[in-house]
C-alpha positions in Angstrom: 118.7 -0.9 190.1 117.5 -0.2 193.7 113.9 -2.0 194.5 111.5 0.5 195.7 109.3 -0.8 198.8 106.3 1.0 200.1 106.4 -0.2 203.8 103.1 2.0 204.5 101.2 0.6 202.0 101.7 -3.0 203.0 101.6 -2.5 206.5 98.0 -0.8 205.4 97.2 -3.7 203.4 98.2 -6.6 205.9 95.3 -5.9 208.0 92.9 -6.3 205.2 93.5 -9.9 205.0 94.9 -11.5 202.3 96.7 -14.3 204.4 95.8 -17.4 202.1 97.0 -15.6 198.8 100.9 -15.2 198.3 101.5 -11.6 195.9 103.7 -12.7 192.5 107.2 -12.0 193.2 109.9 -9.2 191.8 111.7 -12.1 190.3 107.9 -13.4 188.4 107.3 -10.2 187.1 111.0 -9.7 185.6 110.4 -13.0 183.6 107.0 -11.9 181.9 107.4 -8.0 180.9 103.9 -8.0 179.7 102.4 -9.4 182.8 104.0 -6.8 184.7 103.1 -4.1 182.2 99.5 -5.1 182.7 99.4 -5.4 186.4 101.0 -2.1 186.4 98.2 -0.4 184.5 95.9 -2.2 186.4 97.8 -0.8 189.7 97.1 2.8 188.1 93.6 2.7 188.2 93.0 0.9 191.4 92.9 2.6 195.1 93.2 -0.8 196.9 95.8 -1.1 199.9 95.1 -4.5 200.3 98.6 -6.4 200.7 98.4 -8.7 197.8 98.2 -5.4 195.5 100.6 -3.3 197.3 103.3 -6.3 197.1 102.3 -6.8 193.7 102.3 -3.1 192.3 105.2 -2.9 194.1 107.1 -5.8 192.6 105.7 -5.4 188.8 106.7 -1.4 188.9 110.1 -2.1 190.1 110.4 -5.4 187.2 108.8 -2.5 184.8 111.0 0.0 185.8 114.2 -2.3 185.4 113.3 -3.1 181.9 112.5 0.8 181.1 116.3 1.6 181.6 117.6 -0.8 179.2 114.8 0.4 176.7 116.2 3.8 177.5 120.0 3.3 176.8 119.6 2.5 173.5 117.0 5.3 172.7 118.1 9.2 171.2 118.8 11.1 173.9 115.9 13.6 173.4 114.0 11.0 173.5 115.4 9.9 177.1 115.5 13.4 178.4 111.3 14.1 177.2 110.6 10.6 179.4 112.5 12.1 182.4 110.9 15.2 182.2 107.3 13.2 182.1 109.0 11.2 184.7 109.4 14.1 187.0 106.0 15.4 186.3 104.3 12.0 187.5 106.3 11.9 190.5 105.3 15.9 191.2 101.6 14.4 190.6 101.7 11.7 192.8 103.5 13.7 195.7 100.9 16.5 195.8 98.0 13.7 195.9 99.8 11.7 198.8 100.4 15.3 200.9 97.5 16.1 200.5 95.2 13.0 201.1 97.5 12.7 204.3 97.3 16.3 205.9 94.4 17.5 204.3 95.1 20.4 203.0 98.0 21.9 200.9 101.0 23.7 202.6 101.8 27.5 201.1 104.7 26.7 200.1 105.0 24.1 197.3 108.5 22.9 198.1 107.4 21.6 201.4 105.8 19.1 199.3 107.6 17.5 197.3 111.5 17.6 196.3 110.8 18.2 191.9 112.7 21.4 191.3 110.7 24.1 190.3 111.1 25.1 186.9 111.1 21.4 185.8 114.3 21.4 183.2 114.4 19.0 180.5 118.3 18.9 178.6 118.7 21.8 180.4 115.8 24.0 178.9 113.0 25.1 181.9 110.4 23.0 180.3 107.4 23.5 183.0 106.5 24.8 185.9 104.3 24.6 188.7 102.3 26.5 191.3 99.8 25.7 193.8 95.8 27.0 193.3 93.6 27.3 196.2 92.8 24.8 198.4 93.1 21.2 196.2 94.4 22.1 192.9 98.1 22.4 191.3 98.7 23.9 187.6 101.0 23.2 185.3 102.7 25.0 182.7 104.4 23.5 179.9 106.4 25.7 177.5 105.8 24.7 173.6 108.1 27.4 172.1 111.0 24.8 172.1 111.1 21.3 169.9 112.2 19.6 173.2 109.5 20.9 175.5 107.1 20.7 173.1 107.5 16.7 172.9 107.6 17.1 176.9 103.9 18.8 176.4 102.8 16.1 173.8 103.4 13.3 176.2 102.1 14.6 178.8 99.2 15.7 176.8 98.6 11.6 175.4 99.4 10.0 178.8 97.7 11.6 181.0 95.4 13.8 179.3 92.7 11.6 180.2 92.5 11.2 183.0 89.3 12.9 185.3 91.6 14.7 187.8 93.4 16.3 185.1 91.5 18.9 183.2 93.4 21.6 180.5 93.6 25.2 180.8 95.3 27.1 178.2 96.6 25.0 174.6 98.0 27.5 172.3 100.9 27.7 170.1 103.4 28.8 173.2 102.2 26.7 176.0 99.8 23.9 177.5 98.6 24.9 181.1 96.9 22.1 182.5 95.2 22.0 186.3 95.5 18.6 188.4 92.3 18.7 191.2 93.5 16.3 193.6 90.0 15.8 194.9 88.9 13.5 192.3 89.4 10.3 191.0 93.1 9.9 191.7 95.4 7.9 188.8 98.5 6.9 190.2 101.0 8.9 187.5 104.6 7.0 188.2 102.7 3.8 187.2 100.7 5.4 184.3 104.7 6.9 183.6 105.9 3.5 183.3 103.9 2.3 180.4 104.7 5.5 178.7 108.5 4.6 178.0 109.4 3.0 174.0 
């Protein structure tokens, strides 16, 4: 699998210091899953550029991420296809935040923002979709009236439910709308995403 590097984030974090302390490698994190898993939930929560975390988050996500796809092969396929989908969505999540802690504001037209397709389709059924609200906020729809969207709607629902930038909108029988305020206290979703996969 490809290793993801974040050159901005280190290049951020280099000037913050750091220059005694050497970051755990890829290869560490490969070797103990569970350390990985843990600094990857701890990379969630934190807004720290600092090198020594970017490295690290860096390195434990892509060891996570590894492992996730031989986890994956051997589950049903709905099952792979309902992680995908709340794969998608975190990326979606994380793209909006980024745009918009960079420029300031949100662009009018969603697809300037980020490259998830909207509908987001999930084996092929259009599972949820997305639009932008005002000035900070994105909401998302997530159709329940099929089995496979409706295990799309209950992991988003017990991933990232919880979290403060997140609040929900609509729950009925037919659909979960959910708003995601990018204003406040950011999660990073990928990461959170991650964890989610077993």
């Amino acid at each position: 699998m490809k290793k993801i590097l974040i050159p901005s984030l280190v290049a951020m974090g280099f000037v913050c210091g750091y220059a005694n302390e050497q970051p755990r490698s890829y290869e560490y994190f490969a070797a103990n899953l569970q350390i990985a898993k843990a600094r990857v939930q701890e990379c969630a929560k934190t807004g720290s550029v600092a090198y020594i975390d970017a490295v690290e988050c860096n390195n434990a996500s892509n060891a996570v991420s590894e492992a996730n796809e031989k986890i994956m092969a051997k589950l049903p396929r709905e099952r792979v296809e309902i992680l995908n989908g709340l794969r998608r969505i975190s990326v979606l999540l994380d793209d909006f935040y980024a745009y918009h802690t960079a420029m300031g504001k949100f662009e009018n037209q969603a697809e300037q923002m980020t490259n998830i397709p909207n509908p987001i389709a999930v084996a092929g059924k259009n599972c949820a979709k997305y639009a932008i609200i005002g000035s900070h906020e994105v909401e998302i729809a997530i159709d329940k009236n099929d089995e496979i969207c409706k295990g799309l709607a209950n992991e988003f629902e017990k991933n990232f439910g919880q979290k403060q930038a997140l609040s929900r909108k609509e729950n009925s029988e037919k659909s979960d709308i959910w708003t995601f305020d990018v204003t406040k206290k950011y999660s990073n979703f990928y990461y959170i995403f991650l964890n989610a996969v077993e």
